[in-house]
FIFIDREN-449094 format. One record per residue (C-alpha): z, y, x; residue in three letters; residue number from 1. Coordinates in steps of 0.02 Angstrom, whole numbers, always signed. Each point is the difference from the previous one (the first is absolute). Layout:
# residues N
      pz      py      px  residuo  num
       Z       Y       X      ALA  NUM
...
***
This chain:
# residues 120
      pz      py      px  residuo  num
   +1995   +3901   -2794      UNK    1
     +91    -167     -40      UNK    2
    +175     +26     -45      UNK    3
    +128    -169      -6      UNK    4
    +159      +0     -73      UNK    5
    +148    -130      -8      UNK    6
    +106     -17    -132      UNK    7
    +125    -121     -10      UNK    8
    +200     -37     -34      UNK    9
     +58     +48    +145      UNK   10
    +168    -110     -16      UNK   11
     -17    -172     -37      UNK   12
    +131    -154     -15      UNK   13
     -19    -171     +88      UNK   14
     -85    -139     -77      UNK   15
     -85    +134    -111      UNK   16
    -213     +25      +3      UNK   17
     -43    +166     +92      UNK   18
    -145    +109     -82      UNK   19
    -108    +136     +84      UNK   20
    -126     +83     -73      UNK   21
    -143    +100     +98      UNK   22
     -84    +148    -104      UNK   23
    -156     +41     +68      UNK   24
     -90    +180     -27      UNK   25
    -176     +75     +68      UNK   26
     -66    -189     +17      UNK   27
     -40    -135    -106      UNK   28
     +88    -183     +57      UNK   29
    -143     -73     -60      UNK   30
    -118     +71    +139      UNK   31
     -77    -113    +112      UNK   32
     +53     -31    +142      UNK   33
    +137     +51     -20      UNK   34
    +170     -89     +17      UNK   35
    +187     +36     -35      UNK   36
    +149     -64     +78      UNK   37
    +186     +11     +11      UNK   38
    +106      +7    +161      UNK   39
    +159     +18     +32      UNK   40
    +128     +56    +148      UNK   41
    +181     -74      -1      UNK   42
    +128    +115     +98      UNK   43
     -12     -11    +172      UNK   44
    -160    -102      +1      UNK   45
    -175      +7      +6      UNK   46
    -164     +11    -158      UNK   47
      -1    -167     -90      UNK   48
    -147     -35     -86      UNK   49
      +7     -75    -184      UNK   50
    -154     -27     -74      UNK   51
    -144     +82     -79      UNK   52
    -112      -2    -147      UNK   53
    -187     +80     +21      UNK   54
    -120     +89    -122      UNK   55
     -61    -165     -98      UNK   56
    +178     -81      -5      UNK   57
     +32    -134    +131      UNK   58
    +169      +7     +72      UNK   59
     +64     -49    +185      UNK   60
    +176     -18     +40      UNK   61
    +111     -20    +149      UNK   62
     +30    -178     +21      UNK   63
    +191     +11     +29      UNK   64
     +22    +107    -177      UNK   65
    -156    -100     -90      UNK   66
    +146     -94     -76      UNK   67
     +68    +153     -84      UNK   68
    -143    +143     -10      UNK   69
     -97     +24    -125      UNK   70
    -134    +163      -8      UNK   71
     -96     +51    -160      UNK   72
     -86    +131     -65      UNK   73
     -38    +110    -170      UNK   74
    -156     +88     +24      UNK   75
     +12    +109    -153      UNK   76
    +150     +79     +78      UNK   77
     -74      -6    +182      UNK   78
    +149     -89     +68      UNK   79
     +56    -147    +107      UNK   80
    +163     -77     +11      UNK   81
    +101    -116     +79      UNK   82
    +127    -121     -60      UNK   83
    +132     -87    +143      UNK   84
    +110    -122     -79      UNK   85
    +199     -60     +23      UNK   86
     +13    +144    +121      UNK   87
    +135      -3    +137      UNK   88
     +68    +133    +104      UNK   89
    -133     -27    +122      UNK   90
    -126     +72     -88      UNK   91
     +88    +166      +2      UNK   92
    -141    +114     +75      UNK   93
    -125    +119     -25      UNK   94
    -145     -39    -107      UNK   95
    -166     +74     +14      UNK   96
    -167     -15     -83      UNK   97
    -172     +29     +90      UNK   98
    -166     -17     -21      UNK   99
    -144     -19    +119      UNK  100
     -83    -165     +51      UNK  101
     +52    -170     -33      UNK  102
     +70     -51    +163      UNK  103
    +175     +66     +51      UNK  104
      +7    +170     +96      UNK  105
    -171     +54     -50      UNK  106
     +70    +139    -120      UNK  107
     -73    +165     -55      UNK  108
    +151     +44    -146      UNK  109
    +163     -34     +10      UNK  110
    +147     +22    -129      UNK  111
    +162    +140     +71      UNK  112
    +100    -194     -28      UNK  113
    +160     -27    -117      UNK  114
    +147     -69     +84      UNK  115
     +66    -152    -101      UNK  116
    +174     -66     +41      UNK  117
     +53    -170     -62      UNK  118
    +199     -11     -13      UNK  119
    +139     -38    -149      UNK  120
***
């Protein structure tokens, strides 16, 4: 059974780079075809895709956060993370991790999500 896991800051200031990190058990991120993404839901709104990176490395992103996402991986540690830089209150939401297919919504895994608020 494949197990994600988010761990992240969970408070984080403006202007600052936000860092999540997905821990994946029972499945290797390096299994084709896989793919492994990040979403996130702001208060109030609806799932906002992010981007995702797949077994063999090549990364997507959304293209209104391209300009600050970044998402790597360390496959000795069978993780994937995500970096969001200078951060403002709107990115206050729940982040998630899942993995599945490549294209958005086609997910077998997700992450339970960490809530990240962005404030002073």
């Amino acid at each position: 059974q494949v197990q994600l896991q988010e761990s992240g800051p969970g408070l984080v200031k403006p202007s600052q780079t936000l860092s999540l990190t997905c821990t994946v058990s029972g499945g290797s991120i390096t299994s084709r075809p896989y793919a492994w993404s990040w979403v996130r839901q702001a208060p109030g709104k609806g799932l906002e895709w992010m981007g995702v990176i797949a077994y063999d490395g090549r990364t997507s992103y959304s293209p209104s956060l391209k300009s600050r996402t970044s998402i790597s991986r360390d496959t000795s540690k069978n993780q994937f993370s995500l970096q969001l830089s200078s951060v403002t209150p709107d990115d206050t939401a729940v982040y998630y991790c899942a993995g599945g297919g490549w294209t958005y919504g086609q997910y077998d895994y997700w992450g339970q999500g960490t809530l990240i608020t962005v404030s002073p």
